[in-house]
N, C-alpha and C positions, 0 to 999 in steps of 0.2 A: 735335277734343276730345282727339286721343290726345298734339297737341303741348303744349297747355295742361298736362294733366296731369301729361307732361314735364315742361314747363318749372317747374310747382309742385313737383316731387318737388326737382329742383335747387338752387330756392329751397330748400326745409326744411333742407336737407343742406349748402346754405351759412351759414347761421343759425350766429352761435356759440352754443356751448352754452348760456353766460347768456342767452339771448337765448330760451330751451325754460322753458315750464314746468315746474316741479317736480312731483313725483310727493308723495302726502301722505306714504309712506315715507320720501323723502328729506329731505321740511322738517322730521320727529320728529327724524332723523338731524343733522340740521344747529343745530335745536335743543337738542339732548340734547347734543350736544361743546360748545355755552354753557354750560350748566347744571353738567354734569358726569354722572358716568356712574352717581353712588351717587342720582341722584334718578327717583323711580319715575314712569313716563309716567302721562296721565291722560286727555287728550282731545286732539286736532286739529279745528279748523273752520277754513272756507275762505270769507274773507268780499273782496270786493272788491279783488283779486288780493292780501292778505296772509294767510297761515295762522296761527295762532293759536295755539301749541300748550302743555301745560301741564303741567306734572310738582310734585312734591309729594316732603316728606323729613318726617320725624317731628315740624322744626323749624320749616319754613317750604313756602311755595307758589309756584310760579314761571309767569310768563305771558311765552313768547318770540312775538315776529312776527317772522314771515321772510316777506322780500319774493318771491313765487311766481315771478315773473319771472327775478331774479338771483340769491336764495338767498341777500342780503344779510341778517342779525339787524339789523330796524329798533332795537328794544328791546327788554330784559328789566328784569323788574318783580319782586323778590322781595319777600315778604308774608313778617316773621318770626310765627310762631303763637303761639310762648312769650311772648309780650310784651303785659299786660293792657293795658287801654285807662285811659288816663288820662281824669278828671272834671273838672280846672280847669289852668289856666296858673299851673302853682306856677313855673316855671324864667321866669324873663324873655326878650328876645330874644337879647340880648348871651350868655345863657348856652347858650340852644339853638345860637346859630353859635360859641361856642366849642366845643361840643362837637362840633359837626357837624366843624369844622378838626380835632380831635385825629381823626378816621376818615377823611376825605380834606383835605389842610392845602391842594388846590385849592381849598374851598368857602369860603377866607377872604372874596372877591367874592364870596360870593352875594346873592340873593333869597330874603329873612327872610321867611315866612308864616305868620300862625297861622291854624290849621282844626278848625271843629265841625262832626264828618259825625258825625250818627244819634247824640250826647253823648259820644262821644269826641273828646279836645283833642290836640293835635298841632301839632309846628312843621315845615312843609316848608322846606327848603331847598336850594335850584334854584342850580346854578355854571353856568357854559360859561363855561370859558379856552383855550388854545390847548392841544389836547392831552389833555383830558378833559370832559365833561360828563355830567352826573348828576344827580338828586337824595336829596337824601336827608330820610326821615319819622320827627320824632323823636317820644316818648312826651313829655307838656308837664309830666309831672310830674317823672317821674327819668331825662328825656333818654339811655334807652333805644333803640337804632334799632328800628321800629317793620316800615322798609320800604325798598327802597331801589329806583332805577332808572336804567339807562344806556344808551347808547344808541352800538350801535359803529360802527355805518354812517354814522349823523352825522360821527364823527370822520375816517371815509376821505372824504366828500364836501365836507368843510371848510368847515361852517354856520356862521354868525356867530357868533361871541366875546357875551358878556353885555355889555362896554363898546361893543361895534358897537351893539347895541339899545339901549341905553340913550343914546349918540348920535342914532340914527334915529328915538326915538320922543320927544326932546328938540329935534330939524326939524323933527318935524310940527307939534307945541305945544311953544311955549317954556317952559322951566321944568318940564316934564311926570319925576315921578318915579315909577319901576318899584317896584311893591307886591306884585307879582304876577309869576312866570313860568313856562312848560313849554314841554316843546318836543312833538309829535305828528307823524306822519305821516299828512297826508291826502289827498285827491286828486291821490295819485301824488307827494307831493314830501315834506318837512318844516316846517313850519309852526310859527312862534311865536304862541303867547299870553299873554296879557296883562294887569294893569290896571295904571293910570299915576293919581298924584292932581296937577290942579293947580289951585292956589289953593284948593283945600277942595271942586274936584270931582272925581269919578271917572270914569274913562273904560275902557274896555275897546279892544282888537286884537288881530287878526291879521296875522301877518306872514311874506313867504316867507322864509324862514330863509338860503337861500343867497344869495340879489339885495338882501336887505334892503324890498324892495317892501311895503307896508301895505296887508294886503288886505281890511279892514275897521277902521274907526276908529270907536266910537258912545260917545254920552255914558250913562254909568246912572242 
């Protein structure tokens, strides 16, 4: 027993540091230099090896994951507060992604979406080019930023491009065009989502982000 133990202490002690879990102190910490340091903490939880963590400014609300294991920011998510909810789709699409390029002139390729959550209207719009991705949530009336999200661990791990997806989900069905995108991290990797229209039907997928692999394909 005495050698086992040994031998496990060795182990630990050769482990690189990435390789330790994080302490909840140190994920606020690793959090809060995302954010910045005028934003007030709020909460930490520790859900299936990501933490959570949350901080808040007069203006907006922010929600960091940091990956427990490496201490990677999978994403941050800021919620602007001062910004009402829009009632209809005054701005067209062409003008919600014009305005979305005058705030990032990456999100000229995006993925144009409109969304009624709980009667608030909004345009999302979703980029990945080489070098940035994001999105971003506009107000549908006076293309306001609403919300925005990005994601920097993706960019060191070097996820597919949006023209990669829209490639790959154009092999699976021909003619298949992207309506819909995000990117998530889920069991343990990065993960695209989806919906595709062809011929006048819809489809939904998932997709591993870095291999391009489809990891679910269903018709709605």
């Amino acid at each position: 027993m005495k050698k086992f133990l040994t031998a496990l202490m060795i182990l630990c002690l050769a482990l690189p540091v990435s390789a330790l879990a994080l302490t909840r102190d140190e994920a606020v910490a690793i959090a809060q230099e995302a954010v910045g340091g005028e934003a007030e903490f709020v909460r930490a939880e520790l859900d299936d090896g990501v933490y959570d963590v949350s901080f808040r400014t007069d203006t907006a609300r922010f929600e960091v994951e940091v990956l427990d294991a490496a201490g990677a920011v999978l994403e941050i998510d800021t919620v602007f507060t001062d910004v009402p909810r829009a009632t209809a789709f005054t701005l067209t699409e062409a003008d919600a992604l014009a305005a979305a390029v005058q705030i990032a002139p990456e999100a000229e390729k995006a993925v144009v979406t409109q969304e009624r959550d709980d009667g608030a209207c909004t345009y999302e719009i979703f980029y990945a080019v080489p070098g940035a991705i994001g999105e971003i949530v506009l107000n549908a009336e006076t293309g306001a930023v609403a919300s925005t999200k990005t994601f920097p661990e993706a960019l060191v791990r070097g996820v597919l491009n949006g023209e990669d997806v829209a490639r790959l989900v154009s092999e699976r069905q021909e003619g298949a065009v992207i309506v819909e995108l995000d990117l998530e991290w889920d069991d343990g990797m990065y993960q695209y989502s989806g919906e595709v229209t062809v011929n006048n039907q819809r489809y939904s997928f998932d997709m591993n982000a870095l291999t391009g692999k489809i990891l679910e394909w269903e018709r709605d």
